[in-house]
N, C-alpha and C positions, 0 to 999 in steps of 0.2 A: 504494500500500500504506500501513497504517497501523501506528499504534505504541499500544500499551495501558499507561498506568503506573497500577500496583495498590497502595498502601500498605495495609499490614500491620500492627495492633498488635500489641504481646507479647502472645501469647494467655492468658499467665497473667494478666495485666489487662485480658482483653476481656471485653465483655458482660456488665459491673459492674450494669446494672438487671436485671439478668434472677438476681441473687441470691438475692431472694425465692422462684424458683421452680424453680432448679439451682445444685448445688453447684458449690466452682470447677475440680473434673476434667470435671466436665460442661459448663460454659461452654467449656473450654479444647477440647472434643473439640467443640462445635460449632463454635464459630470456626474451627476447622481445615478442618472439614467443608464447611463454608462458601464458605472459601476454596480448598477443592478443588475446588467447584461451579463457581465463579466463576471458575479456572484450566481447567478443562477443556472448557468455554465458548470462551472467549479462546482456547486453542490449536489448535481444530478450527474455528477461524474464517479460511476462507481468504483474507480481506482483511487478515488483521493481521498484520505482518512478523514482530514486533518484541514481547514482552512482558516488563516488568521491575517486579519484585515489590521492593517497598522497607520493610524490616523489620529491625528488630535482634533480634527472636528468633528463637531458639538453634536452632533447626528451621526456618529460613526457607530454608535456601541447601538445604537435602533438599528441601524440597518444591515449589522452584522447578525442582531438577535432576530430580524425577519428572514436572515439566509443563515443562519444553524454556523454560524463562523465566529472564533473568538477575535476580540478587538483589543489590542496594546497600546495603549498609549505612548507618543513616540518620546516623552515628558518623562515616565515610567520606565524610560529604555536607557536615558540619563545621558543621550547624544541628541545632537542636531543634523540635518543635512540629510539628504537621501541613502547616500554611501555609508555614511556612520550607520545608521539609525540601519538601516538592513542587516551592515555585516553583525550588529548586535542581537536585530531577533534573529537572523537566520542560526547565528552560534546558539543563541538560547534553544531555540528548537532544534539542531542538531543532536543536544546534548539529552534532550528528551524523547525524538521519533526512533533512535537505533537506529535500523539497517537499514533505511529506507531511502526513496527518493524525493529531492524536493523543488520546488515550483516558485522561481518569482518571476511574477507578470505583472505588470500595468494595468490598471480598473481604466484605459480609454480604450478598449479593443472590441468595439461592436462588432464584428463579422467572427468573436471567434467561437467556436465550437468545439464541440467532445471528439471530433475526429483529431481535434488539432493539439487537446491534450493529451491525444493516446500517441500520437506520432513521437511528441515532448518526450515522453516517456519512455517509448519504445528508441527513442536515439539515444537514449542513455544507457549505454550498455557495460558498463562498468563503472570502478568508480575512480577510473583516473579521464574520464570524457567529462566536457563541458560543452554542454548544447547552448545552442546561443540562435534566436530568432531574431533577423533583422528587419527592420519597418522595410516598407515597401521602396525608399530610398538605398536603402542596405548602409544606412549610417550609425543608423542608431540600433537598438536592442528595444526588443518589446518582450520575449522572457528567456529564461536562463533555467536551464534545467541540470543539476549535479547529486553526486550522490552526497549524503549525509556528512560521511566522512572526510570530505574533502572541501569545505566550504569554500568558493572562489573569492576574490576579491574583487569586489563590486569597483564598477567603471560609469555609472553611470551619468552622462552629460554629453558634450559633444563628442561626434565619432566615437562611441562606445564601442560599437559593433568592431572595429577592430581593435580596440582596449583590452576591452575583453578576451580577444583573441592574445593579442600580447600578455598581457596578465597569465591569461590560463598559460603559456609556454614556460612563463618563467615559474611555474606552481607545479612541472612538470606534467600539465593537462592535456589532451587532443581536445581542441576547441572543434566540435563538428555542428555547423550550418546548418539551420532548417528553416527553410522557403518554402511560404503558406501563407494563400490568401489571409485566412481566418486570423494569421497574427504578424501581418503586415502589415495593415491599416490602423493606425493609430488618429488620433483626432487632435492635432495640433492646429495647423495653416488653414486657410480658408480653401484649399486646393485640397485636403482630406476629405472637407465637408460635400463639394463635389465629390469626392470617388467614392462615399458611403453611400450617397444617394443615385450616380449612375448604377448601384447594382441590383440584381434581380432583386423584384422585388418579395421573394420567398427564403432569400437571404436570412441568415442569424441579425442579431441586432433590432429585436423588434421595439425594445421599448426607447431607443438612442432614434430609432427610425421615425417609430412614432411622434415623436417629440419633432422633430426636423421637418417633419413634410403635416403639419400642423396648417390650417389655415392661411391663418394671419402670419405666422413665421414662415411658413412654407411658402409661400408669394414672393414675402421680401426677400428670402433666400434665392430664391430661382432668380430674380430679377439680380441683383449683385453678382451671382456665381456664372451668370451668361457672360460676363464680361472675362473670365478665366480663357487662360489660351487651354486649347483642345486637349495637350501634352498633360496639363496637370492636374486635368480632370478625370483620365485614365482611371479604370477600374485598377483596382490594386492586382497584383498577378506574381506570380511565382509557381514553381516547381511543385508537386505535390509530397516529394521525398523529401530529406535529406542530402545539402553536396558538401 
């Protein structure tokens, strides 16, 4: 069995680029939504024991108690910063899941799915591999999958995706690649918000979707997002394996 650790930012400071094209009730209801997708995912995954949402906002322990996930406080962790504040729970949870495998992803990934955290899974095939999912740019990391024992050193910020890969070699790691719609798409730029919304519409991501193609937002959005060049509205894409 495995273990999923989720960090959470305060939703009233998430999704600061997406300014230009929602206001901050609207950021703050995507986020959420988001990470409702992205919790109800994880908790209908019957390979995952274990999921712990790590957030100091003020709705974090509600909404971990409506998806069966425990919540830490990043306060309680007794660090700041995303890189701190992980390499602490994931040590703390290391020392208590054993043998097992563990899971950190991003609460912005509406398209992902249970395929997508079995593939996670299944590309960790030992415990000197470090699976490493790149956003659909292949710059950044949207999750990180390693065994218990080997806890990686978190990279997370610009260019992680090959941070990470550096990192894992100097940790004596095989850093192996896994390219997947479902955790490509991350919801930064206003160029995301296009590719979430070019995709079928039978797609995962239903309540991120919902939210987005809403009336009154769903207008103003179409109307701003037509002005994107063709290139960056691309659905998100990649390989269905592992390279």
């Amino acid at each position: 069995m495995a273990t999923a650790l989720l960090p959470l930012k305060d939703l009233v400071e998430a999704k600061s680029r997406l300014a230009g094209l929602l206001r901050p009730s609207e950021r703050r209801a995507l986020a959420q939504a988001m990470a409702e997708d992205v919790l109800a995912v994880l908790r209908a995954h019957p390979r995952l024991q274990r999921v712990v949402l790590v957030s100091d906002d003020p709705g974090a322990r509600l909404l971990a108690h409506e998806y069966d996930a425990q919540c830490w406080s990043e306060r309680g962790l007794g660090c700041r910063g995303l890189n701190p504040v992980l390499q602490a729970a994931a040590g703390r949870l290391a020392q208590a899941a054993g043998d097992d495998v563990m899971l950190v992803l991003h609460a912005d990934l509406p398209l992902l799915g249970g395929a997508d955290i079995d593939a996670a899974l299944d590309a960790c095939t030992g415990r000197q591999v470090l699976v490493v999912a790149p956003d659909r740019h292949g710059r950044g990391t949207n999750l990180l999958a390693f065994h218990n024992s080997v806890v990686p050193a978190f990279c997370f910020g610009a260019d992680s995706c090959a941070a990470h890969q550096r990192r894992a070699r100097e940790q004596g790691l095989a850093a192996q690649l896994l390219h997947r719609p479902g955790l490509a798409l991350d919801l930064d730029e206003p160029a995301d918000l296009a590719a979430l919304l070019a995709q079928a519409p039978d797609r995962h991501g239903g309540r991120s979707r919902a939210l987005l193609q809403g009336a009154e937002l769903g207008a103003r959005l179409r109307a701003a997002l037509a002005s994107l060049p063709l290139e960056a509205v691309a659905p998100a894409t990649g390989a269905e394996q592992g390279s």
